[in-house]
C-alpha positions as CSV (number, residue, x, y, z in Angstrom):
1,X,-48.5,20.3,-20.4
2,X,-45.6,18.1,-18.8
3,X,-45.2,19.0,-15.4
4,X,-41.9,17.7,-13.4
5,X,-42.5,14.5,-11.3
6,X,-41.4,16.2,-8.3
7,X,-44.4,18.8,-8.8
8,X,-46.8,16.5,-8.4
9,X,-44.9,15.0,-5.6
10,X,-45.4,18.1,-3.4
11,X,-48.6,19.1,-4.9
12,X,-50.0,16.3,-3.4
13,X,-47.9,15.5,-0.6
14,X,-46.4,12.8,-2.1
15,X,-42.7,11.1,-0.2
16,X,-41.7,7.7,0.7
17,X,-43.4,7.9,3.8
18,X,-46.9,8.5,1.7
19,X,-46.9,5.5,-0.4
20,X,-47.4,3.4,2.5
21,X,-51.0,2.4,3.3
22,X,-51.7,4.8,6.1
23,X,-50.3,7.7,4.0
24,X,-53.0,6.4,0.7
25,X,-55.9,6.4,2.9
26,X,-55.0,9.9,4.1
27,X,-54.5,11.2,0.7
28,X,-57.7,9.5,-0.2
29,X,-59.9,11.4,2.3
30,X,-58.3,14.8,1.5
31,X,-59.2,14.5,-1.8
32,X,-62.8,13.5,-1.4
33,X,-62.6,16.1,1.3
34,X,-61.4,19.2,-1.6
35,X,-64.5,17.1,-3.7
36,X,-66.9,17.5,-1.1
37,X,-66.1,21.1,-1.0
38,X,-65.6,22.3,-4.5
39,X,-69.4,20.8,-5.0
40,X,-71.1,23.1,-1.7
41,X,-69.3,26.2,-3.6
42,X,-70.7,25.3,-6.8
43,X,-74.0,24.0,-6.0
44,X,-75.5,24.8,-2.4
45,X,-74.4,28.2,-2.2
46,X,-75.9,29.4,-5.9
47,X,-79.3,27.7,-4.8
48,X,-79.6,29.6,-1.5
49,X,-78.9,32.6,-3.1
50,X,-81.9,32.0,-5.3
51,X,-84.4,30.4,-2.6
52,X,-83.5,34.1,-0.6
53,X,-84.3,36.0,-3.6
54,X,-87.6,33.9,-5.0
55,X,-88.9,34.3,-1.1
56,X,-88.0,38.3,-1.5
57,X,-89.7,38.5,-4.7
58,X,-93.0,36.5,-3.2
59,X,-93.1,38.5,-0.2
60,X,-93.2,41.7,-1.7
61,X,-96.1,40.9,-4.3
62,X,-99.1,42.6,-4.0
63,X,-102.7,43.2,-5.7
64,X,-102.1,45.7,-9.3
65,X,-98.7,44.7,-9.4
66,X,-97.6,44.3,-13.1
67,X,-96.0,41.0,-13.2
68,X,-94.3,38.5,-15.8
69,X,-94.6,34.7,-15.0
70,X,-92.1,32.4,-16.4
71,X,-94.2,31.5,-18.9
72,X,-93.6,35.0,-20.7
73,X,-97.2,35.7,-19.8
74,X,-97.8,39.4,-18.5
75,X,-100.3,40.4,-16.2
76,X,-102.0,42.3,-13.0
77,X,-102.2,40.8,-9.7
78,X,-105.8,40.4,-9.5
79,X,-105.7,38.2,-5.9
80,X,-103.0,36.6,-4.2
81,X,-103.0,33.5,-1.8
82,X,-99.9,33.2,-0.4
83,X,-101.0,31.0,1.9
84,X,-102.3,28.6,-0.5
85,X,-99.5,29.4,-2.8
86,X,-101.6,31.1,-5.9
87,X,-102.0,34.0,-7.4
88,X,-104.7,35.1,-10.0
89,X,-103.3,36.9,-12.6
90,X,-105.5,39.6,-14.9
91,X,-104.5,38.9,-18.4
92,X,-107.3,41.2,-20.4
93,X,-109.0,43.9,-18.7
94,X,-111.2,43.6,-22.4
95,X,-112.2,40.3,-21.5
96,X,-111.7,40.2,-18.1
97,X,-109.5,37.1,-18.2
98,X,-108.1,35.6,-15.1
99,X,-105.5,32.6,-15.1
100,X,-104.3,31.0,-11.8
101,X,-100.9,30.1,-11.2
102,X,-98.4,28.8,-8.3
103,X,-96.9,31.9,-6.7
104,X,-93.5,30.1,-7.7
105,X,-94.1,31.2,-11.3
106,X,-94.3,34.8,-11.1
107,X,-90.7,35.4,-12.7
108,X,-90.8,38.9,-12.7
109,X,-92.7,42.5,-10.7
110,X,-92.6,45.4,-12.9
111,X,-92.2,48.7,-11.1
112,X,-94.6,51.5,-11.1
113,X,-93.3,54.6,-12.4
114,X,-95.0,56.3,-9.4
115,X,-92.8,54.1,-7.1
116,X,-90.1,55.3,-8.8
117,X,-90.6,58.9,-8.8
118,X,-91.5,58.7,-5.0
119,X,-88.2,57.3,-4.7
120,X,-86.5,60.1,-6.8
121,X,-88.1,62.2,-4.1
122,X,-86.9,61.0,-1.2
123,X,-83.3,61.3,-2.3
């Protein structure tokens, strides 16, 4: 695509006066300026979003919670440390198989269909 010459003369504020020195530097610095931006939109924002919503999801984890690690493992909440940042997860109630993880690995909380029916209720 061939833009005109005199597009990308005002697009970037381009005139006599800006090919001097002075008027480089100052293109220069909005430039790196719009750069510095662009990258806080694409990659600070996004990751505070997700640090809000891992802390939710730890926060609101409890014992018998039905929960999916990252792994794809699926378990109960048998204890939880959050403290100490671990949770022992109930794999086999046959068994009775416990794993410990980092809280930081619980991907997913199932809900209850209790939880949700008490919820149908109170609408």
């Amino acid at each position: 695509m061939n833009l005109p010459l005199s597009f990308w003369s005002v697009l970037f504020a381009q005139d006599a006066a800006a090919n001097s020195t002075g008027g480089q530097v100052f293109q220069f610095m909005l430039m790196m300026f719009m750069v510095l931006v662009a990258m806080y939109f694409l990659f600070v924002l996004p990751k505070q979003s997700q640090t809000k919503q891992a802390q939710k999801l730890i926060n609101s984890l409890k014992k018998n919670d039905k929960v999916m690690m990252s792994c794809g493992m699926i378990g109960t909440i048998y204890s939880i440390d959050k403290d100490g940042g671990e949770v022992i997860i109930k794999v086999d109630d046959s068994n009775n198989t416990k794993i410990k993880f980092s809280l930081g690995a619980v991907y997913f909380v199932f809900k209850d269909e209790k939880e949700k029916d008490n919820k149908d209720k109170q609408k």
